[in-house]
N, CA, C and O atoms as CSV, one atom per row, in Angstrom:
chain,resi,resn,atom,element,x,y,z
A,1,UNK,N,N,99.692,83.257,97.464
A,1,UNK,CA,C,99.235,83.399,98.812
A,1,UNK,C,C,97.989,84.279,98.779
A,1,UNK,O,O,97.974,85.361,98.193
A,2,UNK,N,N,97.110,83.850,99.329
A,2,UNK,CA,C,95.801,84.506,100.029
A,2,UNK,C,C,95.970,85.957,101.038
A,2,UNK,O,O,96.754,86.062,101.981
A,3,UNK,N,N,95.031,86.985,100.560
A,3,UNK,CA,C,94.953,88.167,101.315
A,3,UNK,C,C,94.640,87.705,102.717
A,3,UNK,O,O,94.491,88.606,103.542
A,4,UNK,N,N,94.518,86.486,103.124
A,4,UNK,CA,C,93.849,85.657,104.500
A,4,UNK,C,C,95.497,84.787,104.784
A,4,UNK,O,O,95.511,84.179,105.854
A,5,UNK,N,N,96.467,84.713,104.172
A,5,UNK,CA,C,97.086,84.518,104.473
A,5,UNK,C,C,97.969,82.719,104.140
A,5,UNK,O,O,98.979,82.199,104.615
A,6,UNK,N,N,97.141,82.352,103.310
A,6,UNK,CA,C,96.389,80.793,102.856
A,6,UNK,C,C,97.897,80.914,101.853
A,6,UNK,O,O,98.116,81.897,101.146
A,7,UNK,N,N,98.821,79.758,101.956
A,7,UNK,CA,C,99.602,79.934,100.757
A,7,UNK,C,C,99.599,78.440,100.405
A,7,UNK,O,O,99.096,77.547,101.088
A,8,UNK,N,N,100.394,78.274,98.953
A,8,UNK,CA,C,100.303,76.985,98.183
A,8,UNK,C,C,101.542,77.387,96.860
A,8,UNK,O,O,101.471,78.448,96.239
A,9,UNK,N,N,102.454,76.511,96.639
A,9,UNK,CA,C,103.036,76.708,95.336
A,9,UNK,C,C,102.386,75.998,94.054
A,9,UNK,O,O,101.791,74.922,93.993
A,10,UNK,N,N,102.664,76.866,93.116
A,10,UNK,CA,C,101.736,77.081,91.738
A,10,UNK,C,C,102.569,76.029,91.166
A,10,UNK,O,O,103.734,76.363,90.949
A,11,UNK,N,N,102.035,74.113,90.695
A,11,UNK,CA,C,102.548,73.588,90.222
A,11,UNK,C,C,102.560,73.229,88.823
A,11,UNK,O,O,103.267,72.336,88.357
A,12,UNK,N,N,101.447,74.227,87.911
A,12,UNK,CA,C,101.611,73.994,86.992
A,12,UNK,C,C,102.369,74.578,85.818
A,12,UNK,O,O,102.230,75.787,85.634
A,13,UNK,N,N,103.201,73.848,84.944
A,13,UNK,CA,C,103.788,74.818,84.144
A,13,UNK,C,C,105.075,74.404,84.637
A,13,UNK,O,O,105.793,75.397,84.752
A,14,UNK,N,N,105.484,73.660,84.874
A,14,UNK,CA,C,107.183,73.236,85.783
A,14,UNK,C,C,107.785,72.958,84.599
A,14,UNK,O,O,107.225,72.307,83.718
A,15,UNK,N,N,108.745,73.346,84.520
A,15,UNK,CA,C,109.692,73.084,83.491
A,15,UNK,C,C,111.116,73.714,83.738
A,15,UNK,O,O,111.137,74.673,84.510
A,16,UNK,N,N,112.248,73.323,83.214
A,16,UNK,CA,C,113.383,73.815,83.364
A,16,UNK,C,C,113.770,74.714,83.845
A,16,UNK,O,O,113.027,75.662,83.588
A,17,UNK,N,N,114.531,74.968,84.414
A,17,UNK,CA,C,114.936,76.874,84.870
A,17,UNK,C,C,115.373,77.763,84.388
A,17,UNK,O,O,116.437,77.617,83.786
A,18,UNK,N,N,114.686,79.181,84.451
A,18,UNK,CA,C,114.973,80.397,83.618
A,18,UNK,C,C,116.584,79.967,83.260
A,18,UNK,O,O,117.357,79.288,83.935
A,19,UNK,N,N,116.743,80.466,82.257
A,19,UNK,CA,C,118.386,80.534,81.318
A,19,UNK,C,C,118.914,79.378,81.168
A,19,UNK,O,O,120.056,79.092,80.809
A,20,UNK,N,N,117.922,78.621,81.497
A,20,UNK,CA,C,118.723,76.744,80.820
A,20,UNK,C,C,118.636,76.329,79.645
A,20,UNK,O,O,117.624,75.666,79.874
A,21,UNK,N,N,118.885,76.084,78.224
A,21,UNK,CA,C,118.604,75.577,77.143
A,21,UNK,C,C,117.440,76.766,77.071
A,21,UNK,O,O,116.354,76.614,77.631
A,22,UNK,N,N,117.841,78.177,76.191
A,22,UNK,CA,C,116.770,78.839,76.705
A,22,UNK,C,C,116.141,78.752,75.424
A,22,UNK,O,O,115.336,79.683,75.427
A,23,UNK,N,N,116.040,78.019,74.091
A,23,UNK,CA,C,115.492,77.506,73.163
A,23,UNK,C,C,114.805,76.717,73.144
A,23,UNK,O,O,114.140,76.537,72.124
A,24,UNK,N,N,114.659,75.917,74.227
A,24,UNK,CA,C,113.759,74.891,74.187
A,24,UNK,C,C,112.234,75.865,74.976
A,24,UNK,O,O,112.117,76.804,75.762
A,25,UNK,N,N,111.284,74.950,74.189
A,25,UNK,CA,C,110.072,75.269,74.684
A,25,UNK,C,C,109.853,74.947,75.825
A,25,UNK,O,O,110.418,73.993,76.360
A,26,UNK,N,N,108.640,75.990,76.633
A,26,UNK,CA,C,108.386,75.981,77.985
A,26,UNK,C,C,106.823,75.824,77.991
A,26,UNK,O,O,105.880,76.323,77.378
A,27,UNK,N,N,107.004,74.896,78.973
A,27,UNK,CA,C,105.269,74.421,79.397
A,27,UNK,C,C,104.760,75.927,79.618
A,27,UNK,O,O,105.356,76.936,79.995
A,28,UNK,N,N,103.152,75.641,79.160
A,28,UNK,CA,C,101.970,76.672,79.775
A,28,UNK,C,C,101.041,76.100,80.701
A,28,UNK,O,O,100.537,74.997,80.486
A,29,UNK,N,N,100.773,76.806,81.759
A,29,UNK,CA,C,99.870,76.908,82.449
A,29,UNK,C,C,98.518,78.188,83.065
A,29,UNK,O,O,98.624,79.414,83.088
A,30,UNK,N,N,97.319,77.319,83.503
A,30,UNK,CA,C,96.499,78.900,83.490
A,30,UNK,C,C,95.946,78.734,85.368
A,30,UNK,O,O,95.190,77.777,85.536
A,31,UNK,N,N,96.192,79.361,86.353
A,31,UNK,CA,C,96.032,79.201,87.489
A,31,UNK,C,C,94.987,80.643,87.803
A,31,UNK,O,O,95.298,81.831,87.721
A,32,UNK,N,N,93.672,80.023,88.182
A,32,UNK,CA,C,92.811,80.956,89.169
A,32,UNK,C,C,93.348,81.489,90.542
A,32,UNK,O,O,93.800,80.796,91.454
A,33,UNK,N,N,93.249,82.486,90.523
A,33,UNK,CA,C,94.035,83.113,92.159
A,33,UNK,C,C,92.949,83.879,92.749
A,33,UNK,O,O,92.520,84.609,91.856
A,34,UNK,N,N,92.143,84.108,94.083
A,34,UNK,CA,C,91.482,84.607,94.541
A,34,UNK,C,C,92.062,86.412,94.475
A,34,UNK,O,O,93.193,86.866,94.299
A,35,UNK,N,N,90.899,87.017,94.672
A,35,UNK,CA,C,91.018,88.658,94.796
A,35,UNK,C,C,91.910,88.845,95.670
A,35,UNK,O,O,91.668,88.143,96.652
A,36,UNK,N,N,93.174,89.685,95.833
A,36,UNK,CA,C,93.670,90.069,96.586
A,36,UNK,C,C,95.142,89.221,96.271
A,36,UNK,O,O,96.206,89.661,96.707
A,37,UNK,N,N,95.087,88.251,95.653
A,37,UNK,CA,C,96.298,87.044,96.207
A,37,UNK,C,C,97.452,87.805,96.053
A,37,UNK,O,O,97.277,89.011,95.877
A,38,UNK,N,N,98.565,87.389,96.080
A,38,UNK,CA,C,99.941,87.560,95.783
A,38,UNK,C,C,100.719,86.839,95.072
A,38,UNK,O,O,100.368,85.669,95.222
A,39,UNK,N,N,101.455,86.904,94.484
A,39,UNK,CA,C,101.972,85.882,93.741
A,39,UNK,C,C,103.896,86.677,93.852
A,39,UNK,O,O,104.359,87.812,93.738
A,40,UNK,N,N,104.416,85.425,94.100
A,40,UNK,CA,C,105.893,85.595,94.662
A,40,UNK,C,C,106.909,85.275,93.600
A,40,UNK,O,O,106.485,85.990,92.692
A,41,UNK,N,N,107.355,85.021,93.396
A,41,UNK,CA,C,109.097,84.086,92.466
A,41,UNK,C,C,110.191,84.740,92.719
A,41,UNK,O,O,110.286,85.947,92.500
A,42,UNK,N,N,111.175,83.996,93.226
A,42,UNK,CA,C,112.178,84.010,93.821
A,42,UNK,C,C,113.299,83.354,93.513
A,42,UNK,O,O,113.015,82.174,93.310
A,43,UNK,N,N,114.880,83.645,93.331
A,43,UNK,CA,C,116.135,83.119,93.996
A,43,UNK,C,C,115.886,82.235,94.510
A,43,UNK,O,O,115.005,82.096,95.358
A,44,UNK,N,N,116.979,81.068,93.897
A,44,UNK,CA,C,117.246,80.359,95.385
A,44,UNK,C,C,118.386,80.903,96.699
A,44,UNK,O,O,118.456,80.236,97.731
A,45,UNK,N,N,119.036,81.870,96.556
A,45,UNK,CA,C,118.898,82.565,97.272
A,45,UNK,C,C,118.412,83.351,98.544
A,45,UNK,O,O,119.124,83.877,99.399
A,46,UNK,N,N,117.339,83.321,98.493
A,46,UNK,CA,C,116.093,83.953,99.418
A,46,UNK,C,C,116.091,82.145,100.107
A,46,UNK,O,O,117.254,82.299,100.479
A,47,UNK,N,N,115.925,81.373,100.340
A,47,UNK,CA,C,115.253,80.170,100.891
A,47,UNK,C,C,116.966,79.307,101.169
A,47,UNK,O,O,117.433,79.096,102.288
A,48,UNK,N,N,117.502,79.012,100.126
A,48,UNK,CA,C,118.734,78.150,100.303
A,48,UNK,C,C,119.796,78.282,102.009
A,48,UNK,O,O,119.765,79.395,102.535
A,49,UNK,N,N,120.431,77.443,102.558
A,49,UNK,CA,C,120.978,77.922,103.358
A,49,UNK,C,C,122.006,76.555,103.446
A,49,UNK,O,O,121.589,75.397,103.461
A,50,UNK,N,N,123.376,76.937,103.500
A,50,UNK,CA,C,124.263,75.998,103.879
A,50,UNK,C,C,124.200,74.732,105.097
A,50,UNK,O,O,124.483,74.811,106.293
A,51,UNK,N,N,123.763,73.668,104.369
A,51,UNK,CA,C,123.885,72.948,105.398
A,51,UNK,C,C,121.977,72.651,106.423
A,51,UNK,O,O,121.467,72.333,107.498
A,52,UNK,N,N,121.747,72.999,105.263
A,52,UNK,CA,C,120.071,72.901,105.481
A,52,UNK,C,C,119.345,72.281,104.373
A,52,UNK,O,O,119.677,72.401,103.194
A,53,UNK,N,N,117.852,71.289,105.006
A,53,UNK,CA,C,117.454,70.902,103.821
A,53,UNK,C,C,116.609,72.037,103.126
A,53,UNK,O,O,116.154,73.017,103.717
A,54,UNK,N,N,116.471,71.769,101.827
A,54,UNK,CA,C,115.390,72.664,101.180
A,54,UNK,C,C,114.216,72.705,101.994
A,54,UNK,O,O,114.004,73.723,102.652
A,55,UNK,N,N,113.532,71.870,102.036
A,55,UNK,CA,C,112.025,72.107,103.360
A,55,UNK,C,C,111.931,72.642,103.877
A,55,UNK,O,O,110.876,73.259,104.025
A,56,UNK,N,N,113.211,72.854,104.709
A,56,UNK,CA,C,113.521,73.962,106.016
A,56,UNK,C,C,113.320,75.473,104.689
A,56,UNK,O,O,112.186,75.851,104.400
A,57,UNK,N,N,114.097,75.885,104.294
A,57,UNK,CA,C,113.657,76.837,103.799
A,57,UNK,C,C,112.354,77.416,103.120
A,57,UNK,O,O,111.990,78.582,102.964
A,58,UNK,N,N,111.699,76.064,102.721
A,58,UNK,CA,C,110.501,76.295,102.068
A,58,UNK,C,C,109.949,76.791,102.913
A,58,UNK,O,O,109.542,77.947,102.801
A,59,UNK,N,N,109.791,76.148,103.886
A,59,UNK,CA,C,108.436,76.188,105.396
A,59,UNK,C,C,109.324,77.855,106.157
A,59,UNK,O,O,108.582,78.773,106.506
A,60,UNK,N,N,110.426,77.967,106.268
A,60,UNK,CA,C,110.600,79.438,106.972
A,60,UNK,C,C,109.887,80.326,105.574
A,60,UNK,O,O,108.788,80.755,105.926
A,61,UNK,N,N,110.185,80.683,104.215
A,61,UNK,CA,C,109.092,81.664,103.182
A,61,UNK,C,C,108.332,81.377,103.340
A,61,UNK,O,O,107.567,82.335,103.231
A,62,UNK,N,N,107.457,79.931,103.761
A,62,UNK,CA,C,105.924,80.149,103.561
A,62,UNK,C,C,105.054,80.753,105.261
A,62,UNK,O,O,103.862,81.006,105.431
A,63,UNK,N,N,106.134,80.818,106.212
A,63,UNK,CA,C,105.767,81.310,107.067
A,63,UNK,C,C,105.805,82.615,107.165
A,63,UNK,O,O,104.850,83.221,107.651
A,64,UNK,N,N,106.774,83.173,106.773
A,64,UNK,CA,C,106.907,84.747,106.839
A,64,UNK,C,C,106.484,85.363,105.485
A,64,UNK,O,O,106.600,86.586,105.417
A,65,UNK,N,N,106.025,84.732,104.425
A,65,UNK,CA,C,105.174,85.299,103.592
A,65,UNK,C,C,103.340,85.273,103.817
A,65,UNK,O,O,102.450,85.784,103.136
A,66,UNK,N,N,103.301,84.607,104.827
A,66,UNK,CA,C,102.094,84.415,104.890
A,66,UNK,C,C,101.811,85.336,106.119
A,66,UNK,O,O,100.774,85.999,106.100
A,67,UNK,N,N,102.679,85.430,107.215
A,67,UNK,CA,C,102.623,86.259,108.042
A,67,UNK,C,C,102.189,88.117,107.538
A,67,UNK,O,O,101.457,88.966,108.046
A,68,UNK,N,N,102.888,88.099,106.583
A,68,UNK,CA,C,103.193,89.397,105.745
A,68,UNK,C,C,101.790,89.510,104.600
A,68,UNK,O,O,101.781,90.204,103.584
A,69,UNK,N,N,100.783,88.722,105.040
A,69,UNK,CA,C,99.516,88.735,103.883
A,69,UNK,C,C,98.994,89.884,103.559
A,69,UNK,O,O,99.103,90.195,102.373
A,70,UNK,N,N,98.353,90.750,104.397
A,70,UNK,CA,C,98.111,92.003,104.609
A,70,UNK,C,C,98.659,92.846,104.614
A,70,UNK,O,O,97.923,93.800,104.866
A,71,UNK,N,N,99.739,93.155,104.457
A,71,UNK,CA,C,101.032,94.232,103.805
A,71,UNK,C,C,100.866,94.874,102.773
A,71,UNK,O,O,100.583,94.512,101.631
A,72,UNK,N,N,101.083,96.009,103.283
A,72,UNK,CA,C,101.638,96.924,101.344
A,72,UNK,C,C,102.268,96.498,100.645
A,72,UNK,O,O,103.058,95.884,101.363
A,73,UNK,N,N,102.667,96.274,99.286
A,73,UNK,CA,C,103.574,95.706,98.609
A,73,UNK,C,C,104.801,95.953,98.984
A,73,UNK,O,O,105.494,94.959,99.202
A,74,UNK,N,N,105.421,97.296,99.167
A,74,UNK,CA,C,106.349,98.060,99.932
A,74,UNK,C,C,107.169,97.058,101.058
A,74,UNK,O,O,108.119,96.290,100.906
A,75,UNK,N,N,106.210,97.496,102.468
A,75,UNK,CA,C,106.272,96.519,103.849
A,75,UNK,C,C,106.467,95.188,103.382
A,75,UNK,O,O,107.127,94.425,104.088
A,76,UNK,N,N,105.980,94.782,102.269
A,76,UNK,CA,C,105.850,92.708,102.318
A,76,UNK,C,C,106.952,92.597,101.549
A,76,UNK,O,O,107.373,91.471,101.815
A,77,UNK,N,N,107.794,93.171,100.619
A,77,UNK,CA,C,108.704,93.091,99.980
A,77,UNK,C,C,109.931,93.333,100.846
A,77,UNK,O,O,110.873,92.541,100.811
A,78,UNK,N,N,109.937,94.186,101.462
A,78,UNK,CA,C,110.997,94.978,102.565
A,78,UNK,C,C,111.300,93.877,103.622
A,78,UNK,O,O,112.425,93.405,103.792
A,79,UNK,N,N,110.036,93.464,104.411
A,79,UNK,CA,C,110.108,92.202,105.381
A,79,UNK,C,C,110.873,91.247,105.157
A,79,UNK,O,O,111.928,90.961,105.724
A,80,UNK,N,N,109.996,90.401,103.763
A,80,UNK,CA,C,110.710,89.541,103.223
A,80,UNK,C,C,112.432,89.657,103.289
A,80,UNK,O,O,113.269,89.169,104.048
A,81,UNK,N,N,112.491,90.348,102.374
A,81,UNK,CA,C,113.959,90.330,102.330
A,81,UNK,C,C,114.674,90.377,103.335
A,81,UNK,O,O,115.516,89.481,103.387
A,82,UNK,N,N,114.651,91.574,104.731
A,82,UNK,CA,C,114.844,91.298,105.736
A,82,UNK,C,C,114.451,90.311,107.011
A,82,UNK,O,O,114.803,90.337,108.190
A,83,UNK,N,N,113.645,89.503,106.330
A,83,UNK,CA,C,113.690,88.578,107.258
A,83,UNK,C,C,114.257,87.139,106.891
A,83,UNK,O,O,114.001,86.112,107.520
A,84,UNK,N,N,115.079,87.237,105.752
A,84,UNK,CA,C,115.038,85.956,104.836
A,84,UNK,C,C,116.791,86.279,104.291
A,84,UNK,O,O,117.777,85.568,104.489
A,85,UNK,N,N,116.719,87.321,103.718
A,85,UNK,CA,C,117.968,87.123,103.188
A,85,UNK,C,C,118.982,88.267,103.243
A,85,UNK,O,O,119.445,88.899,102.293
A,86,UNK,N,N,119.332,88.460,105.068
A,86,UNK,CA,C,120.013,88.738,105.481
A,86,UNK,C,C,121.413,87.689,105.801
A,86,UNK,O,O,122.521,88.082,105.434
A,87,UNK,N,N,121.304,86.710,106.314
A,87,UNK,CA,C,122.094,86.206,106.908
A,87,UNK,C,C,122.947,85.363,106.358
A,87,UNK,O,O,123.609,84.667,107.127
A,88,UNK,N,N,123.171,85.198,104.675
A,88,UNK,CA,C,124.104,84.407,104.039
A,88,UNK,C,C,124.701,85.463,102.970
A,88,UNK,O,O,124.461,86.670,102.956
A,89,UNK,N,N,125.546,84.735,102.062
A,89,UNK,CA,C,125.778,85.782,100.945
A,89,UNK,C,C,125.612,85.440,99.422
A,89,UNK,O,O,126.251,85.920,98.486
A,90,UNK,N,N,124.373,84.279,99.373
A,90,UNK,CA,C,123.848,84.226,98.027
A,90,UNK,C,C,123.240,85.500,97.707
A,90,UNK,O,O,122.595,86.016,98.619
A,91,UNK,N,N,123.305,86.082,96.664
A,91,UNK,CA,C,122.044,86.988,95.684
A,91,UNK,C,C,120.954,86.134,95.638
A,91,UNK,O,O,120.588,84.984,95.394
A,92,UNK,N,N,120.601,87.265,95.994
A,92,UNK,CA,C,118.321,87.255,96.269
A,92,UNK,C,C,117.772,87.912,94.731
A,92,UNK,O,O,118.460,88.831,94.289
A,93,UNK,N,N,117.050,87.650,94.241
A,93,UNK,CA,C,115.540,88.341,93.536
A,93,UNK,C,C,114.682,87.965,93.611
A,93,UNK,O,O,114.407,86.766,93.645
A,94,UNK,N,N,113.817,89.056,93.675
A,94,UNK,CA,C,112.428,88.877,93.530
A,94,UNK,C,C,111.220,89.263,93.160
A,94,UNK,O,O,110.864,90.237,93.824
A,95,UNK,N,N,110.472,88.933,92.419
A,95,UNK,CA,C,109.352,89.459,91.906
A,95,UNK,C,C,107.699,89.200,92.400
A,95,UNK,O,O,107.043,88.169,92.252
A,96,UNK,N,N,107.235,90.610,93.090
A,96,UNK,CA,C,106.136,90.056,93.503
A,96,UNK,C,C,104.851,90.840,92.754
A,96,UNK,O,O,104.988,91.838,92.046
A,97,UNK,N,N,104.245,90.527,92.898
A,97,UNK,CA,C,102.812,91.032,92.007
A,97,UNK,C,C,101.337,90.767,92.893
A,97,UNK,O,O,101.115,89.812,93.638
A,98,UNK,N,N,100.653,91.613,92.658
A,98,UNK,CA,C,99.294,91.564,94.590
A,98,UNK,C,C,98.219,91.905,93.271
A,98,UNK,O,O,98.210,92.911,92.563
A,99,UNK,N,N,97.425,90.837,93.216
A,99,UNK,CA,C,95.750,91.110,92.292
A,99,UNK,C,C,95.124,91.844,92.819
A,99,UNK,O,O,95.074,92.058,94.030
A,100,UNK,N,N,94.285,92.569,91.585
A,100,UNK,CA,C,93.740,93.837,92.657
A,100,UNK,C,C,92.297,93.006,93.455
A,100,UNK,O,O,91.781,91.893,93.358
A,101,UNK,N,N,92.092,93.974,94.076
A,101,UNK,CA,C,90.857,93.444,95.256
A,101,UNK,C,C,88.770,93.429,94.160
A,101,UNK,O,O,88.506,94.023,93.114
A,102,UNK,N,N,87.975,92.683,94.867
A,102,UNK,CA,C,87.195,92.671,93.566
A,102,UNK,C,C,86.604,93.911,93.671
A,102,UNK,O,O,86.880,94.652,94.615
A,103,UNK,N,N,85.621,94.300,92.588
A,103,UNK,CA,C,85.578,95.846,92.331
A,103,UNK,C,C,84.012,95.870,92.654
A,103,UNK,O,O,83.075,95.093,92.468
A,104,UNK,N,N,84.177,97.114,93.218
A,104,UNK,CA,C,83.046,97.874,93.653
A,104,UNK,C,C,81.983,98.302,93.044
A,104,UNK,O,O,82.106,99.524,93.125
A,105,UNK,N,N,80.911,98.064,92.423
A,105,UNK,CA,C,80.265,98.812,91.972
A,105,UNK,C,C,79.022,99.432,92.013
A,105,UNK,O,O,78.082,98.655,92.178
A,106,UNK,N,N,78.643,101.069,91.872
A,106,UNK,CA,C,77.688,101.471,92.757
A,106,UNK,C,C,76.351,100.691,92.032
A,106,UNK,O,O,76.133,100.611,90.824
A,107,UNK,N,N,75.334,100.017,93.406
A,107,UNK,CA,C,74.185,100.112,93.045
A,107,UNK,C,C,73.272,100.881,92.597
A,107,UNK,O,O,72.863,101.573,93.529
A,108,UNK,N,N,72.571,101.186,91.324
A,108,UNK,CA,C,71.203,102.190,91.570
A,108,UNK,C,C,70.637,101.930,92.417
A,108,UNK,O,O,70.495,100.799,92.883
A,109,UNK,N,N,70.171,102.966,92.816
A,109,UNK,CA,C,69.002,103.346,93.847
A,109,UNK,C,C,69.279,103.070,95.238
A,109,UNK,O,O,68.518,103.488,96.112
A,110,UNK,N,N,70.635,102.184,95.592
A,110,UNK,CA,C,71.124,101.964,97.171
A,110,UNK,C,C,71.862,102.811,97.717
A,110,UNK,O,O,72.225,102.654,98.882
């Protein structure tokens, strides 16, 4: 997700799920992310809900993560969770990570 709020899931590199055949080799991928982005991974947990399709859950995280663009890591982590995975009793994790912003550097003579 975009410091503007812009989100998209990262499709490259798909392969099996953490702790499945954990010997077998795992695709690589190399993804450009703008200054600022965020980058999420999650539980299914956090999104899943009895009796709901997956979509539905996709589209409620990509709304309230995107809502949450401009957040401290703190606040956007905290939200999340409380706004997402309160109300069932799967286990949640999550790992988020925020690129730093591009860097400053002084001009001579300006």
């Amino acid at each position: 997700m975009t410091h503007d709020g812009d989100t998209r899931h990262l499709t490259g590199g798909q392969g099996l799920l953490l702790g499945v055949e954990p010997g077998e080799p795992r695709p690589h991928t190399v993804e450009v992310l703008p200054a600022r982005s965020t980058v999420l991974l999650y539980t299914d947990g956090l999104i899943e809900r009895r009796g709901e399709g997956l979509d539905a859950g996709m589209t409620r995280l990509r709304q309230h993560a995107a809502a949450l663009a401009r957040e401290s890591m703190d606040t956007f982590c905290d939200e999340l969770l409380t706004g997402l995975a309160t109300d069932h009793a799967d286990d949640v994790a999550v790992l988020v990570a925020r690129l730093p912003g591009p860097s400053r550097r002084a001009v001579p003579g300006a």
